[in-house]
N, C-alpha and C positions, 0 to 999 in steps of 0.2 A: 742135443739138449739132454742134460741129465735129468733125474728125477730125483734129486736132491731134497731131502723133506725135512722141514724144521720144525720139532717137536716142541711144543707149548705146553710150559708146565706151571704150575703155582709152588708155592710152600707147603712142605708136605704136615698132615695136622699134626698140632704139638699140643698134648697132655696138658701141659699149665696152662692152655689158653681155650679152657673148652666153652666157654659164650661166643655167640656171634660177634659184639665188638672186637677187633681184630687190631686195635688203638698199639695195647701194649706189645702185641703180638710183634706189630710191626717194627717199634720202638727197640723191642728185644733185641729181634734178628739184626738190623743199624747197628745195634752195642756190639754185637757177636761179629760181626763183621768188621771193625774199627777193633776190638780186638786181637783177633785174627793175623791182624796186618800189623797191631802194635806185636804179637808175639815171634809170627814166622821172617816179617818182613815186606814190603811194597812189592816186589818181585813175584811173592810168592802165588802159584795158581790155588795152593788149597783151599783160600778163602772166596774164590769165585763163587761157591756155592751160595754162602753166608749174602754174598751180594746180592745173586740171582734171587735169595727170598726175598728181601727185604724191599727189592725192586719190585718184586710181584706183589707183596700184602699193601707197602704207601704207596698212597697217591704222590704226583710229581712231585704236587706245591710244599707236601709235609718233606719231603728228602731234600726239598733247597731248603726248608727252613731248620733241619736238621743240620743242614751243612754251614748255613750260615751262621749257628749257635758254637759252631764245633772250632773256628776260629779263633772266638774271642776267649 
């Protein structure tokens, strides 16, 4: 058995977003990440980052509702 350990992190703090509501914050990192992937490519791992925040700052419901805007 290994001792393989999976570190748990959030979004690290960002300057423009110094209140506690964390709304745009979230919003933000989703733009920066759709970005990302419009610049580098769908392939591409550099944007994982941008992922990994925007996963940690929204809640589920707002990233399908996110995703479901992003369609139409």
């Amino acid at each position: 058995m290994t001792n393989d350990m999976i570190e748990l992190k959030t979004a690290p703090a960002d300057f423009r977003f110094p209140t506690t509501n964390q709304t745009r914050h979230c919003f933000t990192r989703y733009i920066e990440f759709h970005r990302c992937l419009a610049a580098k490519g769908e392939e591409s791992n550099e944007c994982e980052r941008f992922a990994k925040y925007y996963r940690s700052l929204c809640p589920g419901d707002w990233v399908s509702i996110l995703q479901f805007f992003e369609c139409c």
